[in-house]
N, C-alpha and C positions, 0 to 999 in steps of 0.2 A: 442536432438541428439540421434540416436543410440547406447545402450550400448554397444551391437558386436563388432559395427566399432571402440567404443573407446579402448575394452579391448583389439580387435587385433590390432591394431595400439599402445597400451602401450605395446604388451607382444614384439611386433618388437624393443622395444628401449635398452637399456643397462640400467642397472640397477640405476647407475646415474642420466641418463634424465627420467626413469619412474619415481623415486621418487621426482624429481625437479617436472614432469608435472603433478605427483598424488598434487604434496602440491600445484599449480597454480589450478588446478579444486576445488580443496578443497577452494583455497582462492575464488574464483568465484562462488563459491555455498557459500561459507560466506555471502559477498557483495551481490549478489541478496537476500537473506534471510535479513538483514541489510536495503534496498532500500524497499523490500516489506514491513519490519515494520516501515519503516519512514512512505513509502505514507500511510499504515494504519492507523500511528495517525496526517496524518494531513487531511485526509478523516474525521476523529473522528472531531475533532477540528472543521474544517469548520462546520460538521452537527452541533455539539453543538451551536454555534456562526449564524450559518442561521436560526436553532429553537428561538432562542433568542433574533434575531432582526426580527424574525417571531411576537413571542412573544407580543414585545415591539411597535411593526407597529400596531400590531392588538386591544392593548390597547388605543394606540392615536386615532384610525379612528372608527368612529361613525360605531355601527351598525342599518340596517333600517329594521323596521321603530323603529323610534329613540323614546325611552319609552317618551318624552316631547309630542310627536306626537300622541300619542295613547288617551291622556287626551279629 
């Protein structure tokens, strides 16, 4: 959002509702900062857990040509 529009629309309020609406922005830039580091560690998480049954797939499944093959 525009910073302009928000400071003239806060400097229009009474001092009361600017600081009621300063601590509402405030809390809503908390929670998206909050939201943004949740999905960061379960972004983390999945990749760790996708490498690792990456990992674990690629141990069980033959690779070709399979070294028995080459004899």
């Amino acid at each position: 959002m525009n910073e302009d529009r928000i400071d003239f629309r806060l400097s229009n309020l009474s001092e009361r509702d600017r600081f009621i609406a300063q601590a509402q922005l405030a809390r809503a830039e908390a929670l998206a900062d909050a939201f943004s580091a949740a999905a960061g560690m379960l972004r983390s998480g999945w990749n760790r857990l996708a490498s690792a049954v990456r990992a674990w797939n690629d141990a069980r499944t033959r690779q070709w040509p399979h070294p028995q093959a080459l004899r």
